[in-house]
VEXKOL-483366 format. One record per residue (C-alpha): x, y, z. Coordinates in steps of 0.1 Angstrom, whole numbers, padded with zeros to 4 digits, always signed. Layout:
N
XYZ/...
This chain:
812
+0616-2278-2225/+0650-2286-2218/+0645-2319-2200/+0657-2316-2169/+0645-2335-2135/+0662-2314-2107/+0680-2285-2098/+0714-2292-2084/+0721-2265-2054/+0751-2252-2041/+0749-2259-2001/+0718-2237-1989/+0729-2234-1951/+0738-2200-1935/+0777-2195-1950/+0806-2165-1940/+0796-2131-1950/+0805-2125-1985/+0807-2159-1996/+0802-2167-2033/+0798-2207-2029/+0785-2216-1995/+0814-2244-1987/+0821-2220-1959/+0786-2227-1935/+0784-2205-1901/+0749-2218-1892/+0740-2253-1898/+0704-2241-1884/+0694-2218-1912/+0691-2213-1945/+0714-2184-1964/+0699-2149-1961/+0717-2142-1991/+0703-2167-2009/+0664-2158-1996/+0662-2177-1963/+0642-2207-1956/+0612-2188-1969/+0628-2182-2004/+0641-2218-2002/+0603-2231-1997/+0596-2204-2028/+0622-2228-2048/+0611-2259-2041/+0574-2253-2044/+0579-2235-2080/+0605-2263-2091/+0576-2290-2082/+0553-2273-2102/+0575-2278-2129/+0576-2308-2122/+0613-2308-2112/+0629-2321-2078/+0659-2306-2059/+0698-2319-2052/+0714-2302-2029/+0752-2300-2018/+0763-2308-1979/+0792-2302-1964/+0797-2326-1937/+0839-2320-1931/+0839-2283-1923/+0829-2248-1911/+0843-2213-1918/+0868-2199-1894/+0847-2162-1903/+0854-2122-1899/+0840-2116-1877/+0842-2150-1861/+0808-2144-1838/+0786-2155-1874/+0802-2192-1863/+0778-2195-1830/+0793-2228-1821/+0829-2220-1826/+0826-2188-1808/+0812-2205-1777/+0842-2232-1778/+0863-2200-1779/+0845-2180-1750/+0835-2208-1726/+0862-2236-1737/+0852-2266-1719/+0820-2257-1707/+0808-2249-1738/+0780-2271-1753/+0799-2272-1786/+0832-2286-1770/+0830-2315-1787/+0823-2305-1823/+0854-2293-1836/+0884-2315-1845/+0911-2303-1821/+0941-2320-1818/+0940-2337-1786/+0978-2340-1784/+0986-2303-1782/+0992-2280-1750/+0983-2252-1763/+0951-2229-1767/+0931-2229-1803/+0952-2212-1823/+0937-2182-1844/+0962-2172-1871/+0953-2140-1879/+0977-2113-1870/+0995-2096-1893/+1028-2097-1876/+1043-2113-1846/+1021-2105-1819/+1044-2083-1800/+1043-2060-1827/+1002-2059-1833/+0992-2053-1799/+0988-2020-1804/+0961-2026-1825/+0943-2056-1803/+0920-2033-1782/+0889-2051-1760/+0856-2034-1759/+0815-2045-1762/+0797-2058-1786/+0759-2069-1791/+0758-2107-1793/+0727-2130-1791/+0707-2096-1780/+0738-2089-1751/+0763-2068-1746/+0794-2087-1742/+0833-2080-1741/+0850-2088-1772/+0885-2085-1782/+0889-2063-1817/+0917-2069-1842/+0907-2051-1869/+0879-2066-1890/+0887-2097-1865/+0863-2099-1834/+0867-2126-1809/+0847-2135-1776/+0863-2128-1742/+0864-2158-1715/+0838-2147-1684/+0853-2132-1660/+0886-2122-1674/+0872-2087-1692/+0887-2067-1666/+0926-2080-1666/+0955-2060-1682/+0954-2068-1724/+0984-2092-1720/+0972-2108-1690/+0938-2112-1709/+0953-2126-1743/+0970-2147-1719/+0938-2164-1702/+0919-2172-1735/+0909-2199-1751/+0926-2195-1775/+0956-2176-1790/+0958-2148-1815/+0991-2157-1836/+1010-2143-1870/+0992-2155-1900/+1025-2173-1909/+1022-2197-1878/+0992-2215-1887/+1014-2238-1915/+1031-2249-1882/+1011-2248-1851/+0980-2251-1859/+0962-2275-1837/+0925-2279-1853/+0920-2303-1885/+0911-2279-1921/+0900-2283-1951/+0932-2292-1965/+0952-2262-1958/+0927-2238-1956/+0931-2223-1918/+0894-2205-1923/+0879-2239-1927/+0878-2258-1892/+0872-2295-1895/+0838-2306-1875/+0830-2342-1857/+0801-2353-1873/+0810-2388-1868/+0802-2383-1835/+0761-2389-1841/+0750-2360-1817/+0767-2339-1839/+0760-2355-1871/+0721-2349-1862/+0728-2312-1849/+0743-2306-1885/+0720-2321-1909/+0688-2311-1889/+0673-2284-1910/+0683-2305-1945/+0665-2333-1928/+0635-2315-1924/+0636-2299-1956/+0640-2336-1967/+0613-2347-1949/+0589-2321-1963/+0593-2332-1992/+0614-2301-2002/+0648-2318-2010/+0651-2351-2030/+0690-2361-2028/+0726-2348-2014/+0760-2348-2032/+0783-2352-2002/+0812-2325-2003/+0849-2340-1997/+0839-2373-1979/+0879-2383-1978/+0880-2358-1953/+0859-2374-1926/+0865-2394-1899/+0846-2423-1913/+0832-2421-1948/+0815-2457-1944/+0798-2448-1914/+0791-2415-1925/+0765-2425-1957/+0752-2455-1937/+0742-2422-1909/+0727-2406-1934/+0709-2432-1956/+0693-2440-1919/+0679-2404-1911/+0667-2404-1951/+0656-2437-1952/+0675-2444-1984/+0673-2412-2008/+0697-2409-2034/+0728-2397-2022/+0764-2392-2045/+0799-2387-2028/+0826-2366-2040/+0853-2393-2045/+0878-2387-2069/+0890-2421-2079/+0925-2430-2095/+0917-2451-2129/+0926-2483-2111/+0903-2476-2085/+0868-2486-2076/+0846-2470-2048/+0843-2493-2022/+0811-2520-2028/+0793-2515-1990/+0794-2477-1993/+0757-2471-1992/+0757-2439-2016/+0744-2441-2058/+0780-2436-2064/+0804-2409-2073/+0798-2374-2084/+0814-2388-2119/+0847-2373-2122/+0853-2413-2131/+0832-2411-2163/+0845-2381-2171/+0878-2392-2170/+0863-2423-2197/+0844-2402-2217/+0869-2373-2221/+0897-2403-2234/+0872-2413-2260/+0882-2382-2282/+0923-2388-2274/+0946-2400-2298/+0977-2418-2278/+0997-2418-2310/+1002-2381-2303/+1018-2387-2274/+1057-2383-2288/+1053-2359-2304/+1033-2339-2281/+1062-2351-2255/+1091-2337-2276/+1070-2303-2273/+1070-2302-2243/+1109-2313-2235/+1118-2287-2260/+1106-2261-2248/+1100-2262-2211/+1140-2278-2209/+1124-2309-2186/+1129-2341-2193/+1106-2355-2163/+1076-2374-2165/+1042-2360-2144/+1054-2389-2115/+1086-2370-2109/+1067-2338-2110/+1042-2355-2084/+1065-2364-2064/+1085-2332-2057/+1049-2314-2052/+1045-2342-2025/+1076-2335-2005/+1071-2295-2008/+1033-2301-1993/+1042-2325-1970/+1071-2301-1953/+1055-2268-1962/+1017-2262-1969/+1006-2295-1946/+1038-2294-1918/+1008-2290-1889/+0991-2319-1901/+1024-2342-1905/+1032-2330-1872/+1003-2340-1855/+1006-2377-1870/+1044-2374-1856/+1032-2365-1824/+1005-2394-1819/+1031-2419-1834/+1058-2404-1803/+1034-2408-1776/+1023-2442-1790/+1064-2451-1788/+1063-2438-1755/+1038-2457-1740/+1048-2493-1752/+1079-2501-1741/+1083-2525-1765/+1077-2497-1796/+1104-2470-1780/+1134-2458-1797/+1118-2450-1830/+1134-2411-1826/+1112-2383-1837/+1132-2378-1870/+1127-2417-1879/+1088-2411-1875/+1087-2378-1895/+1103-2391-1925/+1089-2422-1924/+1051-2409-1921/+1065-2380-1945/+1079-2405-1969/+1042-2430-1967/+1022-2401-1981/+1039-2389-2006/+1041-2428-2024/+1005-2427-2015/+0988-2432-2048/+0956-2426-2041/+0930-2401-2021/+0925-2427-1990/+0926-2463-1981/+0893-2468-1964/+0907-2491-1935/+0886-2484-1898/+0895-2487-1862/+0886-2517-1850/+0872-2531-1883/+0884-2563-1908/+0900-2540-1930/+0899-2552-1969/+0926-2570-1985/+0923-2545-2013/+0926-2512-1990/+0957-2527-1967/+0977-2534-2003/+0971-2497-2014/+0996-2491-1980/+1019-2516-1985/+1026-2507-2016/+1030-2472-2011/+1059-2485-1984/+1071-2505-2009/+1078-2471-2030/+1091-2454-1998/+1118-2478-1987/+1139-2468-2017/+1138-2432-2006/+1149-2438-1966/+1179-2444-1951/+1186-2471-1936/+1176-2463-1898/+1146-2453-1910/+1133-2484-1925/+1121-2497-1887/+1099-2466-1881/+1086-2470-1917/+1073-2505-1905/+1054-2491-1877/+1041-2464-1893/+1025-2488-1919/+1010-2508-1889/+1001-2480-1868/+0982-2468-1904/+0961-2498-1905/+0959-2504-1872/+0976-2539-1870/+1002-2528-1839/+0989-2558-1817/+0976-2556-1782/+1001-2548-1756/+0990-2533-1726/+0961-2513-1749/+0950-2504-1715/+0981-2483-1703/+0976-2450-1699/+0993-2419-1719/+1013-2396-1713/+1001-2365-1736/+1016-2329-1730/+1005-2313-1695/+0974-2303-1703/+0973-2261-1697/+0941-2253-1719/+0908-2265-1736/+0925-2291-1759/+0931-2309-1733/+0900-2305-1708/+0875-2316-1736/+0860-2347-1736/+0884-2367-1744/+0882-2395-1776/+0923-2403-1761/+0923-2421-1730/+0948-2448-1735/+0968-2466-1761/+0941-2483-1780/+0926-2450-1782/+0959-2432-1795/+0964-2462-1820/+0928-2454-1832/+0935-2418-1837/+0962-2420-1854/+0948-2443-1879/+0918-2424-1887/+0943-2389-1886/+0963-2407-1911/+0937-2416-1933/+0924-2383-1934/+0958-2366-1944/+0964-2389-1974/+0937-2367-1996/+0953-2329-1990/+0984-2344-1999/+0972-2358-2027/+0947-2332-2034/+0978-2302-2029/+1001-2316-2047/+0987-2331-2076/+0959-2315-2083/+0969-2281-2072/+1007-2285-2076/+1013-2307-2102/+0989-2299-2129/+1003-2266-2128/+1039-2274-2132/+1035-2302-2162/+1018-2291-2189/+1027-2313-2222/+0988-2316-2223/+0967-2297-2200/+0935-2311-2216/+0942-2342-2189/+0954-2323-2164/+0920-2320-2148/+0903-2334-2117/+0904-2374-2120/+0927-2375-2146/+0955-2393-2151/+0976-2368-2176/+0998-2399-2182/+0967-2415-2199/+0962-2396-2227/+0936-2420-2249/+0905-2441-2238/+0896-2475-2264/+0865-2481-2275/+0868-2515-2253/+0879-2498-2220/+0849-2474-2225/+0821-2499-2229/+0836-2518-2202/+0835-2492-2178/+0796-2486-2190/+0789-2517-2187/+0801-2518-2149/+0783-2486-2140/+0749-2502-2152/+0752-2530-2134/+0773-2517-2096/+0762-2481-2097/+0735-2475-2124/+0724-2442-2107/+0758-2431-2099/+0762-2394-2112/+0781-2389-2145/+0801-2352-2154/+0820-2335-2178/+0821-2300-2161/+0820-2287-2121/+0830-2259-2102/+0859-2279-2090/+0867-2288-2130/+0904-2270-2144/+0889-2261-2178/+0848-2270-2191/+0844-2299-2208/+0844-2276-2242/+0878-2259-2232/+0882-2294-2230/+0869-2308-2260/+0890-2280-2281/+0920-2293-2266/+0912-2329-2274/+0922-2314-2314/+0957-2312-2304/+0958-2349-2300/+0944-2353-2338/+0968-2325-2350/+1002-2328-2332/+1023-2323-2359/+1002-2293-2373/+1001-2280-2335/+1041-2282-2331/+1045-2262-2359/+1019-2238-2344/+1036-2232-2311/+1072-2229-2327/+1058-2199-2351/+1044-2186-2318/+1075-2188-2303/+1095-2170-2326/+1068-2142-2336/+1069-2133-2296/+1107-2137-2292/+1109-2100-2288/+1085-2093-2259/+1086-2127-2240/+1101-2118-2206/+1137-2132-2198/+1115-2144-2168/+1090-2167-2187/+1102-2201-2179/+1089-2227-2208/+1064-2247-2187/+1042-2218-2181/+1046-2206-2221/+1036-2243-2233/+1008-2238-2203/+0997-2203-2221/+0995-2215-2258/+0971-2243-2248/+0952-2217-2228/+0945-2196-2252/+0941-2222-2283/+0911-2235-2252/+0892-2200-2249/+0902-2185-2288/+0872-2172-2308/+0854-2200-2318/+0831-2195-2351/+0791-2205-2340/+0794-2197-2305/+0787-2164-2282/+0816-2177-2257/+0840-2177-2284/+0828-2145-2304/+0861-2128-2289/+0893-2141-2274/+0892-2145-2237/+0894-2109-2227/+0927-2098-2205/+0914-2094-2172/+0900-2128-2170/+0935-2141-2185/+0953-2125-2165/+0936-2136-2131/+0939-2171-2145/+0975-2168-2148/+0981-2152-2117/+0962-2181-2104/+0984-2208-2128/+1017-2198-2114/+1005-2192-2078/+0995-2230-2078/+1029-2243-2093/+1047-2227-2067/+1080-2226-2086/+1085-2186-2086/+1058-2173-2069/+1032-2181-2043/+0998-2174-2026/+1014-2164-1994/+1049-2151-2012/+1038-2139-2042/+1068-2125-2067/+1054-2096-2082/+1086-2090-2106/+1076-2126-2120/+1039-2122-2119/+1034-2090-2136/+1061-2101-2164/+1041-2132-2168/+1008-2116-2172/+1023-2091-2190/+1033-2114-2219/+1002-2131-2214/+0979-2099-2225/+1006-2086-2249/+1000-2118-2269/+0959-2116-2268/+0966-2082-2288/+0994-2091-2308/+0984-2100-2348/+1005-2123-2355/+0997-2140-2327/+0963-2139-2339/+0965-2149-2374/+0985-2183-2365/+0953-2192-2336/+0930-2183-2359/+0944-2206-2390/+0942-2234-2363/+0912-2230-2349/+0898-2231-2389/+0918-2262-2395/+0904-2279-2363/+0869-2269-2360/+0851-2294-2372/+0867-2322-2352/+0860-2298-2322/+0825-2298-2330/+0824-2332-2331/+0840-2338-2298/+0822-2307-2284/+0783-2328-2296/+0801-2358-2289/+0813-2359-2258/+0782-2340-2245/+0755-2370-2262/+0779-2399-2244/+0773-2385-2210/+0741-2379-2216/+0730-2412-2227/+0758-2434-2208/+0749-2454-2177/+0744-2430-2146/+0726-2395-2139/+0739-2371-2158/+0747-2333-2143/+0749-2304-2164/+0769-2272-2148/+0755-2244-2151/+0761-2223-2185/+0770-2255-2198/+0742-2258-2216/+0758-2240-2248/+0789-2239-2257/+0810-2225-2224/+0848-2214-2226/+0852-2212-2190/+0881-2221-2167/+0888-2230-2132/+0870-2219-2103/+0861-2186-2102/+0857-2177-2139/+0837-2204-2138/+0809-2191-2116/+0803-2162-2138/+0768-2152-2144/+0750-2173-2172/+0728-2157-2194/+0694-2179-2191/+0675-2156-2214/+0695-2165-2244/+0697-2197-2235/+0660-2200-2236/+0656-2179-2267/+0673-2207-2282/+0660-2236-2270/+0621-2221-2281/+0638-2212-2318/+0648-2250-2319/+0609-2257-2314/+0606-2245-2354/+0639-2249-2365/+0671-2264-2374/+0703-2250-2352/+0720-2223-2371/+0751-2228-2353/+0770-2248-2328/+0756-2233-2293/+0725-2240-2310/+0736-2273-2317/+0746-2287-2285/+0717-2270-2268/+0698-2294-2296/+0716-2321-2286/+0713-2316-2247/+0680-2307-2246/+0667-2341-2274/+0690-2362-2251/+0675-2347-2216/+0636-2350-2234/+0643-2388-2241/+0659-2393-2206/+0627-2382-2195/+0603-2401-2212/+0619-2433-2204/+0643-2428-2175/+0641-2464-2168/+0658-2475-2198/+0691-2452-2189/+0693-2455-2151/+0681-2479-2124/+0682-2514-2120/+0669-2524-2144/+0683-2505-2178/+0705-2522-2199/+0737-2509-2216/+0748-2531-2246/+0781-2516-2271/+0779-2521-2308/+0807-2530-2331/+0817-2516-2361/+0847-2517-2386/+0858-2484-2380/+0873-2467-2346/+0859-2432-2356/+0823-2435-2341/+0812-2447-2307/+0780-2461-2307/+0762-2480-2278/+0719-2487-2274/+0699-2480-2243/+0668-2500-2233/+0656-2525-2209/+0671-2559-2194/+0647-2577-2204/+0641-2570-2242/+0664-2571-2273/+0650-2537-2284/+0668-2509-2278/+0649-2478-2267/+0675-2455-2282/+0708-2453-2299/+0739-2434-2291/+0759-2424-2323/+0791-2400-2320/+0822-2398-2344/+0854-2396-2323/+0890-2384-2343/+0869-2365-2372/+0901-2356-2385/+0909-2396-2393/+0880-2397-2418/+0900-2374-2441/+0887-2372-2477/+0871-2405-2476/+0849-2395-2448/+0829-2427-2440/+0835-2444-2470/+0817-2476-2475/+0811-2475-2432/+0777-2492-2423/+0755-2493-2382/+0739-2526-2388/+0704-2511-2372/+0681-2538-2361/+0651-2545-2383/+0627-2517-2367/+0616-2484-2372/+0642-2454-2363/+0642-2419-2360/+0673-2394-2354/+0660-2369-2330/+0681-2344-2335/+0670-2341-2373/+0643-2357-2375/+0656-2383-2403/+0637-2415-2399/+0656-2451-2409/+0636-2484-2419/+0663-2507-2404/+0692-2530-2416/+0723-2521-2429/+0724-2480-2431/+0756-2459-2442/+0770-2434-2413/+0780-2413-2445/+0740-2410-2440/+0732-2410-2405/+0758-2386-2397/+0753-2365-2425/+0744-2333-2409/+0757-2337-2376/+0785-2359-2365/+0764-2373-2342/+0726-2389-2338/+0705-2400-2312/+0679-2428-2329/+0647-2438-2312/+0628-2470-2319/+0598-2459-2330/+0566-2478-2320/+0543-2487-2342/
């Protein structure tokens, strides 16, 4: 009933106990016992397919979970009990440069203070007893033949090291998901372990079980190209999206053999569409006022890049610093660049970066397009060195795109005497050509967590003069998408990447598309949304903490405008309620790391911040002003709310709906938005649509999903494939988007997409004398039914109960 083709899984494979999202997989072997095993997986597949429905599921090629205890991750407790001789050796991304044993940050102090509480004793693994070193919750193998030795002497003789938590920023010598030390990075561009990996989803695959992968944070692997061409082979050619977050200049690269991105692009596009620019200075002046900053969001970027690169990602910088020394070392002809010239230069490089990667390869013809994306960002970073360093800058950039030359690529190099595993695996670094290789693919790999941390997870957090484009693949300098750039954008989807996947929500999303789509009215109401935040300033002058800086006040008022009581929806019967508040400010500050941090958090600050947060969910004055502006915007949030929702439904691309996202959902980031959804109602009102008209707006854009969804269904060649066509329609005024679906080869359009954008520019007039020129055919609206003979036909019409329509050529 509601349309859909597939269910869209989180990854399926065996994760770390107590895991709520399955990024962190233990077991690449099995199916999650939590989620029903490989038997309860079949149980899926075999009811979705009698439904008629297929099955997506997520992989997560870059990474497994560092776990407690640490004997669920088979392989990585092998590489830690056997070290070289393990079987696994191979499959972790160690750094190859380092001296030292794996580190294993998990101590709560300096180690000479907890080893009282490291004791060694036996434990049943794989069906045998064997010695295991304890650490509270923390349970680590013990290397053969060392049980018996003296604690120290024992700690001493691992494999690896048990250090303070605190170290890890510094010394840790295994590649992360970004600066996650519980997430080791894995090899799969070696193909042995590529296969090893993606066995059991292959099988499932080739049972007919699974039907397509999103591929989890491809930036992060060694060879993203390489990667998807692997796996298109071992599929032979399903349909496969990455998670690429592209800047709004950038395209994903032609040869990758994928459908395309997992659509934060057209989300980006189609969240603009319902963004006035001309609220911009005023909106702006806001924001100065009160938060006492006169910087733009680059500025902001940029001082969350140089924090991240020195602080949260110092292990990964110094890695880079260390290939780029021993590189120096082993040319004559490259020595003399000093350790501090390398650090700031490499520093320097990735915070002008201005994108998630250049895709440039060892050994490759690297694109014009890719080696520009580096010189530019050296471009940016010789204004910020001194002088000496301006050399080492220059060799960075080469060593980054691997155009050093060829001397002596066969001389040897002189890494750290080797004392452990790191350096008695089988080596990828056995001479200069080999260093110059790793560090090009280590650098290429390091430009997304910089990005990612800082802007993303920094940056968003710290400028807030409109958080409804501070969201993953935004640009929150580009507030405001034309009509023109939109169509254009369709228009190249259709015809480079007409499967590509198309979003407007994710578990990775800031705020839902309908926190979203609320906050979108502040663009059409700036002056009315000034005055709104100055009376809430002054009616809360008496309990706003002397600690509240501005940022995080203009931050709050947006928040709650986003998740207010919203008339015609269960989300928004109630304000958001204080718990889930106040973990989302905790959260908020925590990210912009300007008082108080994850690992330093400022209680003082915290619990005055949240504080004043739930003090102003109760306070009724508070209430009465949100309330009046939630009345005067409502009905241009419903329309960008129906909107935005028709658009991606319709738009070139396969369209993915999150989970509760069905109605109207007031959730933000990650985890409030992996709450449970309530499916029952949802389905009571999708069968009450069977007889009747929606009675409000959950109701409404369940209508519009599920019509939309229906029609995608019974054509699905005229909206994705090869060989749909995408063709925009004009008209004389810029409040409705409209754009028809059908086939390349006929002039008659299957369907056609109608939504108003700005409702609050119609004003009185509404849509006046505003005419859709339809073509001379039969059309029905299928969202109310309303049928139109063709020719010239008023919006004021068309658009009369809803704001916007979905009309199907009718046959016959």
């Amino acid at each position: 009933d509601l349309g859909i083709t597939h269910l869209f899984c989180s990854p399926i494979l065996q994760a770390a106990p107590g895991s709520t999202h399955g990024y962190d997989v233990v077991d690449h072997t099995r199916i999650s016992e939590e989620l029903g095993g490989e038997e309860g997986f079949r149980r899926l597949a075999e009811s979705a397919r009698d439904q008629g429905l297929g099955i997506i599921v997520d992989v997560v090629p870059n990474h497994m979970a560092v776990p407690s205890p640490l004997w669920h991750n088979r392989p990585l407790w092998d590489v830690l009990r056997r070290g070289p001789e393990s079987e696994y050796s191979d499959w972790f991304d160690l750094d190859m440069t380092s001296s030292q044993a794996i580190l294993m940050p998990v101590l709560g102090d300096r180690i000479g203070k907890e080893l009282d509480h490291i004791t060694v004793s036996e434990a049943e693994i794989d069906g045998e007893l064997q010695p295991v070193v304890n650490y509270y919750d923390h349970v680590f193998p013990v290397r053969p033949g060392t049980e018996n030795h003296p604690l120290e002497e024992l700690l001493e003789e691992q494999w690896y090291r048990l250090a303070y938590w605190r170290v890890g920023s510094e010394e840790l010598n295994y590649r992360r998901f970004f600066d996650v030390d519980t997430l080791a990075a894995i090899r799969v561009e070696d193909r042995a372990i590529f296969d090893a990996t993606h066995a059991k989803l292959l099988e499932l695959f080739r049972d007919g079980l699974i039907h397509g992968f999103r591929i989890d944070h491809i930036d992060g692997l060694a060879n993203p190209r390489q990667y998807l061409a692997d796996l298109q082979e071992a599929t032979g050619g399903c349909w496969v999206v990455a998670e690429k977050i592209l800047e709004p200049d950038e395209a994903l690269p032609a040869d990758f053999t994928c459908a395309g991105t997992t659509g934060y692009d057209a989300l980006l596009r189609v969240g603009g569409l319902f963004h006035v620019s001309g609220s911009i200075p005023r909106l702006t002046d806001l924001w100065e006022q009160i938060s006492g900053s006169g910087d733009g969001f680059a500025t902001a970027t940029l001082q969350a890049k140089r924090t991240v690169v020195k602080e949260s990602l110092f292990t990964e910088i110094n890695r880079l610093v260390t290939i780029a020394v021993a590189i120096c070392d082993a040319d004559i002809r490259l020595r003399d660049h000093t350790r501090r010239q390398l650090t700031h230069a490499i520093r320097e490089l990735l915070v002008q970066f201005s994108r998630y990667r250049a895709y440039v390869e060892p050994g490759r013809e690297n694109p014009a397009t890719e080696r520009e994306v580096v010189h530019e960002a050296a471009a940016r970073a010789r204004y910020s060195l001194l002088p000496d360093e301006l050399d080492a800058l220059d060799l960075v950039v080469s060593l980054a795109l691997g155009e050093t030359g060829d001397p002596a690529l066969g001389t040897a190099v002189t890494l750290p005497p080797p004392s452990k595993i790191l350096n008695q695996l089988p080596g990828r670094v056995h001479n200069l050509a080999d260093l110059r290789a790793e560090f090009m693919v280590r650098f290429a790999q390091t430009c997304g967590p910089v990005m990612a941390k800082s802007k993303e997870d920094t940056a968003f957090y710290r400028w807030n003069r409109f958080i409804g484009v501070n969201e993953v693949g935004c640009d929150p300098t580009i507030v405001g998408i034309s009509h023109d750039d939109f169509h254009a954008f369709s228009r190249m989807l259709a015809k480079a990447w007409p499967t590509t996947m198309t979003t407007l929500s994710t578990h990775d999303t800031k705020r839902s598309e309908d926190v979203r789509a609320r906050l979108a009215a502040l663009t059409e109401y700036p002056r009315e949304w000034v005055q709104c935040v100055s009376e809430l300033h002054a009616i809360t002058a008496d309990i706003r903490p002397p600690q509240l800086d501005g940022a995080t006040e203009v931050f709050l008022w947006q928040t709650l405008f986003g998740t207010w009581s919203l008339p015609g929806t269960a989300s928004g019967k109630t304000p958001i309620d204080q718990d889930r508040l106040a973990r989302y400010l905790e959260k908020a500050i925590r990210e912009a790391k300007l008082h108080t941090t994850w690992t330093s958090p400022v209680r003082s600050y915290e619990e005055a911040v949240l504080g004043f947060g739930q003090a102003c969910l109760h306070h009724p004055g508070v209430a009465e002003i949100l309330d009046g502006f939630v009345a005067l915007t409502y009905q241009s949030v419903r329309a960008n709310i129906l909107g935005q929702k028709l658009i991606q439904l319709t738009m070139p691309g396969v369209p993915d709906l999150y989970q509760g996202c069905e109605v109207v959902d007031l959730s933000l980031v990650d985890p409030d938005n992996r709450r449970t959804v309530d499916f029952y109602r949802r389905a009571g009102i999708l069968s009450a649509l069977q007889t009747s008209a929606p009675t409000d707006l959950d109701a409404e854009k369940l209508l519009v999903t599920s019509r939309a969804l229906l029609l995608r269904r019974d054509h699905p060649e005229a909206f994705r494939g090869p060989v749909a066509d995408y063709r925009s329609v004009s008209l004389n005024t810029g409040h409705a988007v409209v754009f028809e679906r059908g086939y390349k080869d006929s002039d008659t359009p299957v369907a056609i997409t109608v939504a108003t954008r700005v409702h609050s520019g119609l004003g009185e007039r509404g849509w006046g004398e505003d005419e859709l020129v339809l073509p001379q055919l039969r059309f029905r609206d299928v969202l109310t039914g309303r049928e139109y003979p063709g020719g010239a036909t008023p919006l004021a019409e068309i658009l009369a109960d809803l704001p916007v329509a979905l009309l199907v050529h009718q046959v016959g």
